[in-house]
C-alpha positions in Angstrom: 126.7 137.3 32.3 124.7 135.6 35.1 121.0 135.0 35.8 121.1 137.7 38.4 122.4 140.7 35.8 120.7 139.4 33.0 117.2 139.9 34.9 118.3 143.0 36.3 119.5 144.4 33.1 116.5 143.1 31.3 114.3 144.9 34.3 115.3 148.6 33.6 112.9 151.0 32.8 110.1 149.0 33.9 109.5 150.2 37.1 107.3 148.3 39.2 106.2 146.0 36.7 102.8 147.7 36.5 101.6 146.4 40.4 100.4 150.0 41.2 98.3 150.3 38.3 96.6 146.1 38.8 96.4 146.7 42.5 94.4 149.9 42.2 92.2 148.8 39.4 91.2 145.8 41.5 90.3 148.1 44.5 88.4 149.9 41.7 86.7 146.8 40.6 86.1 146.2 44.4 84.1 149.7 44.9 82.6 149.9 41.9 81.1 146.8 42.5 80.4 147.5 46.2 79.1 150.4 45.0 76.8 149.1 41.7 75.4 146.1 43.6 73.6 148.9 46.2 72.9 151.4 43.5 70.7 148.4 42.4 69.3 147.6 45.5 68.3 151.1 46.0 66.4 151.2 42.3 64.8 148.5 43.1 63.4 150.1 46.3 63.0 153.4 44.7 60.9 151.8 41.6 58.4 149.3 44.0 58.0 152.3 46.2 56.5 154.5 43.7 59.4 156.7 43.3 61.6 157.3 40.1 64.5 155.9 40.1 67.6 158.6 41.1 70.2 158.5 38.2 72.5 160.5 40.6 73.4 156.9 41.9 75.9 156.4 39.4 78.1 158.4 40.2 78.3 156.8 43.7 79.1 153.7 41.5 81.9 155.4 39.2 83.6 157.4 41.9 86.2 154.5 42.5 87.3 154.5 39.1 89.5 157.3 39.5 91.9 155.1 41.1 92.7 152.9 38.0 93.9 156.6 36.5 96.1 157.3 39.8 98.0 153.7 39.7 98.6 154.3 35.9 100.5 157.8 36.5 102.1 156.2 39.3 102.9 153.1 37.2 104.4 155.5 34.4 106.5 158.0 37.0 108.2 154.8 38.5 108.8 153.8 35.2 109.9 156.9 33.9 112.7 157.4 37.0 114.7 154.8 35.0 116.1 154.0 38.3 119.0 151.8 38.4 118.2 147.9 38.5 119.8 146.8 41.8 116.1 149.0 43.0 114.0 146.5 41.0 112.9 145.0 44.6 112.3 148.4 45.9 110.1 149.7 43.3 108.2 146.1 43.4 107.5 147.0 47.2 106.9 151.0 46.3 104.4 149.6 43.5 102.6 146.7 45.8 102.2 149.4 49.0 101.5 152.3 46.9 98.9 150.3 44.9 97.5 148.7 47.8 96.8 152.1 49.7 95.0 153.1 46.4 93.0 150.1 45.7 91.8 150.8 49.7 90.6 154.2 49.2 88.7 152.5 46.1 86.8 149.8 48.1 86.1 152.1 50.8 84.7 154.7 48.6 82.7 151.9 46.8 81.7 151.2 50.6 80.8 155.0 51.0 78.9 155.2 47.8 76.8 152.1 48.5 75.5 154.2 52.1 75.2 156.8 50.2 72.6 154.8 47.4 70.8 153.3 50.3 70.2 156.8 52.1 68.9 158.3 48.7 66.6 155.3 48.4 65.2 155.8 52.2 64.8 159.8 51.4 67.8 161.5 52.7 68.1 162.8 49.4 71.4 165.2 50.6 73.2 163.7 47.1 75.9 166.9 47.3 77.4 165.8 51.2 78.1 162.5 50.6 79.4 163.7 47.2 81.5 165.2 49.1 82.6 162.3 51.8 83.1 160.3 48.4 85.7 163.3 48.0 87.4 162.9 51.0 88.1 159.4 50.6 89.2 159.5 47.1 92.1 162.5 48.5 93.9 159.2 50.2 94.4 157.8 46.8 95.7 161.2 45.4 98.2 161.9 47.9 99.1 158.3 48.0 100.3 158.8 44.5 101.4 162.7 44.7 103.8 161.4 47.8 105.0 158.5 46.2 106.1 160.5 42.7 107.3 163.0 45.2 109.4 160.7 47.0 111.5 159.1 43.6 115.0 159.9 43.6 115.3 161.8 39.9 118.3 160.8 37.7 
């Protein structure tokens, strides 16, 4: 048995070696930290100014998270498909571009949420709308991974 069918014997089953999930959870890491850094900005305003500091920040600051969750199913459908080894490289490029599209609706929701903590802090206190923007961007992510398990050949 040579190197090459050894490895892609020793492959199967593993689908894209878990790059959907790592990729998305460091976009997540990205926003959330885009995201907690202003949330603390924006208490620190809030609490010099007088005013009490708005707990509805955090969920400006969790809201990438869900993408961690997204690149695990993803990770577990590729995985799952049991798809023949000679598509090791193609679900390594499905995982990497899947997971990458993710982590990028992660780090621009983090982006989102950190306006968002900044615009409660000056007084536009309109926490349901950007809510809902936060929404919007996180539906990339979803059909990211919807379209992907959508497009696997099945067995």
């Amino acid at each position: 048995m040579g190197i090459l069918a050894f490895i892609e014997t020793s492959v199967q089953g593993l689908g894209d070696m878990g790059l959907s999930l790592s990729i998305a959870a460091v976009g997540s890491a990205i926003g959330t930290g885009i995201a907690g850094m202003a949330a603390i900005g924006a208490w620190k305003k809030m609490i010099t100014s007088g005013q009490k500091a708005a707990t509805a920040l955090l969920i400006f600051v969790g809201a990438p998270l869900s993408q961690v969750i997204y690149g695990m199913i993803l990770k577990n459908a590729i995985a799952d498909a049991n798809l023949s080894p000679e598509s090791y490289v193609w679900q390594i490029i499905i995982g990497l571009a899947a997971g990458a599209a993710m982590a990028a609706s992660a780090a621009f929701q983090g982006k989102t949420g950190a306006r968002a903590c900044d615009a409660i802090a000056a007084g536009a206190n309109d926490t349901a709308k950007y809510i809902m923007i936060i929404g919007v961007v996180e539906t990339v992510a979803l059909f990211v991974m919807i379209f992907t398990m959508t497009g696997l050949p099945t067995v």
